[in-house]
N, C-alpha and C positions, 0 to 999 in steps of 0.2 A: 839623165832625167829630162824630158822632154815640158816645155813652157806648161801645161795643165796639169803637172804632177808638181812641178815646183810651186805652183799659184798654190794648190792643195794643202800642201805641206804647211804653207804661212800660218802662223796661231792668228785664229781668228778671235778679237775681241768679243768679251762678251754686248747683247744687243740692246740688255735694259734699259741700262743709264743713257745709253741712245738713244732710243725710243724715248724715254721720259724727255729727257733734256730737247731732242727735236722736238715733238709738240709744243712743248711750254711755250720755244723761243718763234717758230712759225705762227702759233696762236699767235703769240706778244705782236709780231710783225707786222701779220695782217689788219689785228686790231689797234693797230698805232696808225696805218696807214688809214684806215677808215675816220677814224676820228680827225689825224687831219685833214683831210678830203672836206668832211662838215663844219670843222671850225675854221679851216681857210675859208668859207663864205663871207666872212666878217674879217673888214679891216679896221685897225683898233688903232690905237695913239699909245705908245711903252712909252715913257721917258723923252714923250715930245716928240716922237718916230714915226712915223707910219710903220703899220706891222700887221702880214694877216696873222692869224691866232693861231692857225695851225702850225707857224714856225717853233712853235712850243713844245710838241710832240715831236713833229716827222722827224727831225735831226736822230732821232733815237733809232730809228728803222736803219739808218746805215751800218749804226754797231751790230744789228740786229741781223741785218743783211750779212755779216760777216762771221755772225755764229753759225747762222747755216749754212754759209761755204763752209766753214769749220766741221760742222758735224755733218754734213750728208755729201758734201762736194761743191763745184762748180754747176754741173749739167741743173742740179735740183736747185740751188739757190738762182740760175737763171727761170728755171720753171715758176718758181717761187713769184720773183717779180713780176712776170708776164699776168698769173695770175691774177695778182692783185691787183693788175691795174683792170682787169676785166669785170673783180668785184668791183672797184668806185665805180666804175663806168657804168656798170648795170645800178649800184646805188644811186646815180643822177638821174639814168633812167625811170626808174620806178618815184624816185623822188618826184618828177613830173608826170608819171601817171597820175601818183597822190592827190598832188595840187590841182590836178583837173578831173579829179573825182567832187562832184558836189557835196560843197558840206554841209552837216546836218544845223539847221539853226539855230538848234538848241543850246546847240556846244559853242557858237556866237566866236571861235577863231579863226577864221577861214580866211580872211584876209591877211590874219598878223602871221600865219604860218605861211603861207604865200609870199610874205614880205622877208621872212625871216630865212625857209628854204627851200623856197624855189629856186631851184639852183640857175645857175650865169653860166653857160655852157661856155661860154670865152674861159673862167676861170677855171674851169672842169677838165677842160681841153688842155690848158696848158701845164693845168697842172701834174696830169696824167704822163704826158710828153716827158714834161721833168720827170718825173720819178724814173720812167721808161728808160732813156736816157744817160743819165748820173747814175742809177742804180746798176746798170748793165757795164756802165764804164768803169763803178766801181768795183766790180765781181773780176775785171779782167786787170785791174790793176793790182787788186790783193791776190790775184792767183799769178802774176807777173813776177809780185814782190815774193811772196810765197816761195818758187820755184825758181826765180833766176838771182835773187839778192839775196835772201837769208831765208830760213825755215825756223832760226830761235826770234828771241822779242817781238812776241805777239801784240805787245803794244806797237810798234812802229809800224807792222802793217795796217793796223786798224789806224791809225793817223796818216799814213801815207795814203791809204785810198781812200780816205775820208776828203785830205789836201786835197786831191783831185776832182772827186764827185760833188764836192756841196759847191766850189762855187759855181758849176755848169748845170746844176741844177738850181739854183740862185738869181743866174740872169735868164735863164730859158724860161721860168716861170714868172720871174717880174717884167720881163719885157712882154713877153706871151701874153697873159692875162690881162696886164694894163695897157702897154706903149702904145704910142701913135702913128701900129703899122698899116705900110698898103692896104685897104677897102676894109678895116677897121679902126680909122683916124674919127671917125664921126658913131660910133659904137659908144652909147652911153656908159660902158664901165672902163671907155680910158680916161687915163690921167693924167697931167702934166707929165713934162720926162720929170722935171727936179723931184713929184711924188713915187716916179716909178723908178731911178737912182735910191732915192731914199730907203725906198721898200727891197729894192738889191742888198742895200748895206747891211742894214738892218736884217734881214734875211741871213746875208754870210758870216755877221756876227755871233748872232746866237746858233745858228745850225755850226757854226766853228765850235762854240763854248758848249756847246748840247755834244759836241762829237769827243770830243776831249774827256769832258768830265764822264762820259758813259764807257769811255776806253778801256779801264779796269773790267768790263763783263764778259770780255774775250776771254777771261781765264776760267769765266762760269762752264765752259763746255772742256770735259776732261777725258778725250775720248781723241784717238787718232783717227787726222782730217781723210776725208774719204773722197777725194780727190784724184780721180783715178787710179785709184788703187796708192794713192800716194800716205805715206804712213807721217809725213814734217808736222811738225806743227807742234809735236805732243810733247811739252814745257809744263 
């Protein structure tokens, strides 16, 4: 039987629960990753912390990230990411056409929406980086774990490449956006380091406790991983 009669032969799953289940979780992805995009503009005070807002959400996109390695593969959940980082990046964009569109004076908020988000291209930039990044790193460590360590406890991969990706996406972005690097030491949105250490911890904290407790939604996709044809995963 020659390799394209064998492929043939494989029972091929059905494609619904596929279909449904990828969109939902690509949908969920992309719009977790947008929202933090716009609520990281704003740095808040948690519990006495420095903290941007969108640590709240993005943490979610990693589990997220790893459903659809689960359900479509590696090649697509790296598409995935690429992506999205092209939607925020066109959202900062157009976000500054907006702001430099005249506003009408009727509507009298033209300055507070300017204030509020007109976006900090330092934060846009780094933050983008990260995702870029940490989410690419963790697509090669869950297909790593996947393939060369176990293919059962679907939880341990999703915490194992979560271990890896948030905290490199934690300092790429807190140092990125604020620290006091080369030919942006005098950049009015840096910060002391002690504020921009602060906004790392805080950052690795909750994106750890955001990763954790969202662990359990890996077993929301029931449907064997399409991973190069690879059939593991299916617990």
């Amino acid at each position: 039987m020659t390799i394209t009669e064998a492929e043939s032969a494989r029972p091929v799953p059905t494609l619904l629960p596929l279909t449904k289940v990828s969109v939902v979780v690509v949908a969920a992805y992309a719009g977790a990753q947008v929202i933090a995009q716009v609520t990281s503009l704003k740095i808040g005070v948690v519990a006495g912390r420095s903290v941007g807002m969108g640590t709240f959400v993005y943490p979610i996109t990693f589990t997220l990230r790893d459903l659809v390695h689960k359900a479509l593969g590696r090649r697509l959940a790296r598409t995935l990411i690429v992506t999205s980082a092209g939607i925020n990046l066109f959202l900062a964009a157009y976000l500054v056409f907006t702001d430099e569109v005249r506003s009408d004076p009727a509507w009298g908020l033209g300055e507070e929406w300017h204030q509020i988000l007109g976006p900090v291209w330092r934060i846009v930039i780094a933050s983008i980086i990260a995702m870029v990044v940490s989410e690419l790193i963790d697509t090669e460590v869950y297909h790593w774990f996947v393939n060369r360590v176990t293919d059962r406890h679907q939880w341990a991969r999703v915490l194992v490449s979560n271990a890896v990706s948030v905290p490199i996406d934690s300092v790429i972005f807190a140092v990125g956006a604020f620290g006091a690097l080369p030919l942006l030491a005098d950049n009015p949105g840096t910060l002391p380091w002690a504020t921009v250490w602060s906004i790392f911890w805080v950052n690795l904290w909750v994106k750890g406790l955001v990763s954790v407790v969202s662990t359990p939604f890996i077993y929301a996709v029931r449907v064997p991983e399409a991973d190069g044809g690879s059939r593991r995963g299916l617990q």
